[in-house]
N, C-alpha and C positions, 0 to 999 in steps of 0.2 A: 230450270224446272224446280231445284231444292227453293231455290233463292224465295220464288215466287210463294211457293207453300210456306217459309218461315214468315215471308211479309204477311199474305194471308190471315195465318195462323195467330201474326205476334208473336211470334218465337227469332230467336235471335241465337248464335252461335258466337263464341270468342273461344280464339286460341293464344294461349297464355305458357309462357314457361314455368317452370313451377318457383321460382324467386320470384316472377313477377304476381304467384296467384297468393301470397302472403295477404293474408289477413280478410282475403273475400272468400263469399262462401255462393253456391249455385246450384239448383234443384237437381241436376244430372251434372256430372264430372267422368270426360272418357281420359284416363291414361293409360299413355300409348309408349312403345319402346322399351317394356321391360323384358329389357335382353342385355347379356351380358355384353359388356362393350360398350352399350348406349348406356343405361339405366340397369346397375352402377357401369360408369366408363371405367376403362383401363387405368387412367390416370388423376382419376381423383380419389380422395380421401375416402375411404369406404367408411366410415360415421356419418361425415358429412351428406355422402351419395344418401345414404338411409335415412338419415333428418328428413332431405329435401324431399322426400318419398311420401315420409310422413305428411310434410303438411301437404302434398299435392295430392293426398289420400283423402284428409281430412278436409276439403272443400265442398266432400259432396252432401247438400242436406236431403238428397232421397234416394239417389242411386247412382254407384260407383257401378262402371266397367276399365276394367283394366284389359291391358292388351300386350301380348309380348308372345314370343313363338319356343318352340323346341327347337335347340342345337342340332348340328347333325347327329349326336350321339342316340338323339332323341330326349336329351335333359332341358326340364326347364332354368330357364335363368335362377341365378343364384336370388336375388329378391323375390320371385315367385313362390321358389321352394321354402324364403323363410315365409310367407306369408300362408303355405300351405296352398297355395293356389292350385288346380287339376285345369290339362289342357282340355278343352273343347271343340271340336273341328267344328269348322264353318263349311258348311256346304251351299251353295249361292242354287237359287233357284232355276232349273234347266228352261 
């Protein structure tokens, strides 16, 4: 059903890690994972975790959605809160 309406459409979708989205740039950019653990992970370098943040922020030329959830404490991820970000509930249509 999606596939058809991008064909349709002309619309196309790539999923890219954020090393591999170096140096391209794309009308909508969704990054997903920021949550503590994944996006920054436990064992990397947290400068480097931030760098690769940056440029996979910095691909969107019209509109960035980000995506990451509240811990159980109810806190968001540590890259959220530097970025100021506020949670938003999604409530899916009944």
């Amino acid at each position: 059903m999606y596939r058809t309406y991008l064909e349709r459409n002309g619309l196309s979708a790539v999923l890219l890690t954020f090393h591999s989205s170096k140096g391209l740039e794309f009308p909508v950019v969704i990054v997903t994972g920021i949550t503590d653990m994944i996006i920054p992970n436990r064992s990397g370098e947290i400068e480097e975790e931030r760098r690769l943040l940056y440029v996979a922020l910095t691909r969107a030329m019209d509109s960035l959605y980000i995506v990451g959830h509240e811990n159980e404490r109810g806190r968001m991820a540590r890259f959220a809160r530097e970025l100021s970000l506020k949670a938003e509930r999604f409530n899916p249509p009944r």
